[in-house]
C-alpha positions as protocol buffer text, in pm:
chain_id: "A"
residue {
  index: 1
  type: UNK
  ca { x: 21718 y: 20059 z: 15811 }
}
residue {
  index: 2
  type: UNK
  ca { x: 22085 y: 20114 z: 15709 }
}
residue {
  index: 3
  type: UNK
  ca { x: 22133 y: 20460 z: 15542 }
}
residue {
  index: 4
  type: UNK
  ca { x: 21826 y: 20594 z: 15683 }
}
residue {
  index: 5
  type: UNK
  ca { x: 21918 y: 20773 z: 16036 }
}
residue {
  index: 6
  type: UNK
  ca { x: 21579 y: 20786 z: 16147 }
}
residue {
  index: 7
  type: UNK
  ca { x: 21209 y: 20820 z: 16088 }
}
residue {
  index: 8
  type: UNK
  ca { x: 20936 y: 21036 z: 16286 }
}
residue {
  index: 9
  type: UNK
  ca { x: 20573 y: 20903 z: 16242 }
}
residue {
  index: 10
  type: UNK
  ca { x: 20213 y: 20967 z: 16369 }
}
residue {
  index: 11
  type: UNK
  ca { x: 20134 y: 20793 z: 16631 }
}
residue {
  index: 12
  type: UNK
  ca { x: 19784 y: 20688 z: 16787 }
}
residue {
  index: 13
  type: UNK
  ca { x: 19607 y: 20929 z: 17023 }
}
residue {
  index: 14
  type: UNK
  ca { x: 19802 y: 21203 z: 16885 }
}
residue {
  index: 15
  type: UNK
  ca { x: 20150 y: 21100 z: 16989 }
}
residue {
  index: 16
  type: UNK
  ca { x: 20444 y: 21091 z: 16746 }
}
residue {
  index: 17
  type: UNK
  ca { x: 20665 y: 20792 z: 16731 }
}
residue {
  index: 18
  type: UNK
  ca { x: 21044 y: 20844 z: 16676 }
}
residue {
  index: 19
  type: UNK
  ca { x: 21247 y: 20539 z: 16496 }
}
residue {
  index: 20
  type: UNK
  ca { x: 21602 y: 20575 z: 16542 }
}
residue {
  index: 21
  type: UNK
  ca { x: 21867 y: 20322 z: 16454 }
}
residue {
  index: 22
  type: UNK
  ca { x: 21627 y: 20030 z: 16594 }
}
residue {
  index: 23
  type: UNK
  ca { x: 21522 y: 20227 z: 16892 }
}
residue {
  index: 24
  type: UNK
  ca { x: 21158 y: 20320 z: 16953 }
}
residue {
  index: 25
  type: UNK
  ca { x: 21089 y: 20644 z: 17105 }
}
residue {
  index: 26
  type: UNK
  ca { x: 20793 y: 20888 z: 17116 }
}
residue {
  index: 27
  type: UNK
  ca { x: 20641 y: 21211 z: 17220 }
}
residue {
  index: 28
  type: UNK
  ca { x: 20341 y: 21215 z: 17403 }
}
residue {
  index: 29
  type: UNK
  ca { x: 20039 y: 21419 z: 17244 }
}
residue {
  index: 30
  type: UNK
  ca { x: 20071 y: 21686 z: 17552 }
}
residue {
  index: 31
  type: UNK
  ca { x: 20427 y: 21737 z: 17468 }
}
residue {
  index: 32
  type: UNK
  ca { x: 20367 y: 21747 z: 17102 }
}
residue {
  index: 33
  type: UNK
  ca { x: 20109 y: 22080 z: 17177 }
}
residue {
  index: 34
  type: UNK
  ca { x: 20357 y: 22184 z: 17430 }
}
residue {
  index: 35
  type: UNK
  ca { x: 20648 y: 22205 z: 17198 }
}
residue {
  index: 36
  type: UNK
  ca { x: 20479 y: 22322 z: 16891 }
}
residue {
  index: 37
  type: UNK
  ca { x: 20246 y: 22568 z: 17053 }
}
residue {
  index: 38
  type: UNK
  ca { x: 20441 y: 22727 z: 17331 }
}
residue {
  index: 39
  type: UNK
  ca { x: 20808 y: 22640 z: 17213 }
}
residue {
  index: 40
  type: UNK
  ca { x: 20874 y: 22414 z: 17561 }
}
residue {
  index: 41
  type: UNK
  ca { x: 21173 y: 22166 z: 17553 }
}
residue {
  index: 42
  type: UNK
  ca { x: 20978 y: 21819 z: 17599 }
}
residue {
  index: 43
  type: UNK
  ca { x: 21093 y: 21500 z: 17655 }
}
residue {
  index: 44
  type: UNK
  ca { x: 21178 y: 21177 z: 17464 }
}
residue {
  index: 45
  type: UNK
  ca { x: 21025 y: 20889 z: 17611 }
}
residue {
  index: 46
  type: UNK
  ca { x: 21049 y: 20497 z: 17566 }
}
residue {
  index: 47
  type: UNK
  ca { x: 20833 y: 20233 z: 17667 }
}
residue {
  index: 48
  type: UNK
  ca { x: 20974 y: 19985 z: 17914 }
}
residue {
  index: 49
  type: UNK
  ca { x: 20700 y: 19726 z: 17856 }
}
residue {
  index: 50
  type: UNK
  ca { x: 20940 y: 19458 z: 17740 }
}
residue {
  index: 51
  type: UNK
  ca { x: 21189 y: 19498 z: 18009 }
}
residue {
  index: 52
  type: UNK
  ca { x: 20930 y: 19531 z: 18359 }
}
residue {
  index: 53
  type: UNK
  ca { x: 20627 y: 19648 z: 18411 }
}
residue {
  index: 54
  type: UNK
  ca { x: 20471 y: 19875 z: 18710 }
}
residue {
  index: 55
  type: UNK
  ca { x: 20301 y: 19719 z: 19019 }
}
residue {
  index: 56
  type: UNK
  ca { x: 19957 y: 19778 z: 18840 }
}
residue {
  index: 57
  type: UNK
  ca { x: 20038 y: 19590 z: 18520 }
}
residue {
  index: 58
  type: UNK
  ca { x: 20099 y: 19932 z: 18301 }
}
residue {
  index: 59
  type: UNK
  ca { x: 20430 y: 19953 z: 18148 }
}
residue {
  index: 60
  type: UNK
  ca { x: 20697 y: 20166 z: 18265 }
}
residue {
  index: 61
  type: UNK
  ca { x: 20777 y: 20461 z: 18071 }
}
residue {
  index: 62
  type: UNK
  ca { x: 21180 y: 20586 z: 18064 }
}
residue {
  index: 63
  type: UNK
  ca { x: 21261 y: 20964 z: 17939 }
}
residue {
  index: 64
  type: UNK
  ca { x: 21532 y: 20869 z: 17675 }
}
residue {
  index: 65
  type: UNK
  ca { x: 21649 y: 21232 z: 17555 }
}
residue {
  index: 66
  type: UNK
  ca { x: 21420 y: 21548 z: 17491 }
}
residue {
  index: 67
  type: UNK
  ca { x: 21317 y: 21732 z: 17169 }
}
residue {
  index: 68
  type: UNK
  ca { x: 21366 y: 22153 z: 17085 }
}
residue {
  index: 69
  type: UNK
  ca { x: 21267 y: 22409 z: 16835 }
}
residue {
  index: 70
  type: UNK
  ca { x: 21585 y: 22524 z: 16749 }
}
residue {
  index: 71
  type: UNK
  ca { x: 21686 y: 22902 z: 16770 }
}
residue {
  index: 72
  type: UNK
  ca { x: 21540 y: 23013 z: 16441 }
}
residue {
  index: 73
  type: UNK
  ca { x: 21179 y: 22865 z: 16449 }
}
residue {
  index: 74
  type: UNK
  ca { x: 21254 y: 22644 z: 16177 }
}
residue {
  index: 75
  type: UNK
  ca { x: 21346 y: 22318 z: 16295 }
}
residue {
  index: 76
  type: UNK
  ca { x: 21292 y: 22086 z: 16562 }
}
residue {
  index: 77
  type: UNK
  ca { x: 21627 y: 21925 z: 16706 }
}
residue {
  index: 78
  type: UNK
  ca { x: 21586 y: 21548 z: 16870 }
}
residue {
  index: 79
  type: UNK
  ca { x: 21857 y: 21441 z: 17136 }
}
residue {
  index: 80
  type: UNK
  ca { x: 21801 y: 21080 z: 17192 }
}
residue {
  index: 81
  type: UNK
  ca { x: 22047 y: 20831 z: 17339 }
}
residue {
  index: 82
  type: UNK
  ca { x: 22093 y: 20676 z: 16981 }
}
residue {
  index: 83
  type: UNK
  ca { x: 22223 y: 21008 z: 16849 }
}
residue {
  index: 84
  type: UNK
  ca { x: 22111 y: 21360 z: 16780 }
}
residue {
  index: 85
  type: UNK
  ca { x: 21848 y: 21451 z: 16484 }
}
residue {
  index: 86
  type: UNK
  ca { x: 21744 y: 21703 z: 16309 }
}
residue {
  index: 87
  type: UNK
  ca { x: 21369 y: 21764 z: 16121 }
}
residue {
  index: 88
  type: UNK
  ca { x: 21223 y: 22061 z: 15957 }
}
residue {
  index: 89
  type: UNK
  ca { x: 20966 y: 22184 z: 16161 }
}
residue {
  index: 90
  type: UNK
  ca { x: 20709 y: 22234 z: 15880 }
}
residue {
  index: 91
  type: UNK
  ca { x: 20762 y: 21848 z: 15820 }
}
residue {
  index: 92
  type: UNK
  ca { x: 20744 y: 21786 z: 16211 }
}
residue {
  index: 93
  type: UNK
  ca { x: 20421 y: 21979 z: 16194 }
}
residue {
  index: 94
  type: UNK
  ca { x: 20239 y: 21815 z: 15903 }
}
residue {
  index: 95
  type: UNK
  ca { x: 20322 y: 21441 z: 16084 }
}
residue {
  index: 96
  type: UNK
  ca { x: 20206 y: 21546 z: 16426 }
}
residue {
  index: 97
  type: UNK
  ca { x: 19883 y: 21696 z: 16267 }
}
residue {
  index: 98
  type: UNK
  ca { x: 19811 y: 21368 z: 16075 }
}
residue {
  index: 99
  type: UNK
  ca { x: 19882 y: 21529 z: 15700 }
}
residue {
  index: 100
  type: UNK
  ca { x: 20195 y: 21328 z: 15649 }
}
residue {
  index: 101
  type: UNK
  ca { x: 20236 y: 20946 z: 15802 }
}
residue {
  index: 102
  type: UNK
  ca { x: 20623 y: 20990 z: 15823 }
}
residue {
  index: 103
  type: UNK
  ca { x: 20917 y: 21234 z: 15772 }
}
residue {
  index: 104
  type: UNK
  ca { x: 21270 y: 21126 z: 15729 }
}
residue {
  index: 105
  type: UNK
  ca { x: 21527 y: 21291 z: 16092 }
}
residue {
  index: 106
  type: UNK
  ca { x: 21868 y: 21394 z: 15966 }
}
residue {
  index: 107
  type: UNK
  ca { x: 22157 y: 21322 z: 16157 }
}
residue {
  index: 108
  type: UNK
  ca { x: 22271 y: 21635 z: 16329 }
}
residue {
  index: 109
  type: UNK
  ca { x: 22648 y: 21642 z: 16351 }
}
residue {
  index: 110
  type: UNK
  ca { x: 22849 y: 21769 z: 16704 }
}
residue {
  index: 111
  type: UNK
  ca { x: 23012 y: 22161 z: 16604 }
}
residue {
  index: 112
  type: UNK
  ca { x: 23398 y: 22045 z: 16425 }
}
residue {
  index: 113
  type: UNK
  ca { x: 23214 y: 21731 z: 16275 }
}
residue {
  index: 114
  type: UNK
  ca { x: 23066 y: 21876 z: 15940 }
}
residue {
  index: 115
  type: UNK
  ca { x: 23453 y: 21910 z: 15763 }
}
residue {
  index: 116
  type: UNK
  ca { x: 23497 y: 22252 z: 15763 }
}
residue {
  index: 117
  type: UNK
  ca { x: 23790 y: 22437 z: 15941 }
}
């Protein structure tokens, strides 16, 4: 996936699946409502399946980072370990309803970083 920071996708059972430089992330479908509905800060989470495993077979689950609407209302901001991303929330909303199967993230550079002075 060189060039291409990232990709958001739908995800079975209403969960959306975040592909990030190789990583594999997600939001559950609770936090998906949460976030879009009620504007809640919800977090990024990672399945641990490869690694271990709990005590009753199911695999572990790790919270990786935690996703935002930003200030305006008009995008949703993504703060993973692999970086920080950026997606308009009208596209966020059209692959966590099942309308679109992915959306491209955009990198979201640190305040300084964008080259102006």
């Amino acid at each position: 996936m060189p060039g291409e920071p990232g990709t958001l996708s739908y995800g079975e059972g209403g969960k959306v699946d975040i592909i990030v430089e190789g990583e594999r992330y997600f939001l559950a479908s609770p936090e998906v409502k949460a976030l879009l509905m009620y504007g809640r800060i919800v977090p990024i989470l990672a399945s641990l399946s490869r690694v271990t495993e709990a005590a009753d077979g199911k695999p572990s689950i790790s919270i990786e980072g935690h996703a935002a609407v930003n200030r305006s209302g008009k995008a949703v901001i993504l703060y993973t370990r692999a970086g920080h991303f950026i997606i308009p929330l009208v596209s966020f909303q059209r692959v966590a309803r099942g309308e679109a199967i992915s959306a491209p993230l955009f990198p979201l550079l640190p305040d300084g970083q964008e080259g102006s002075t």
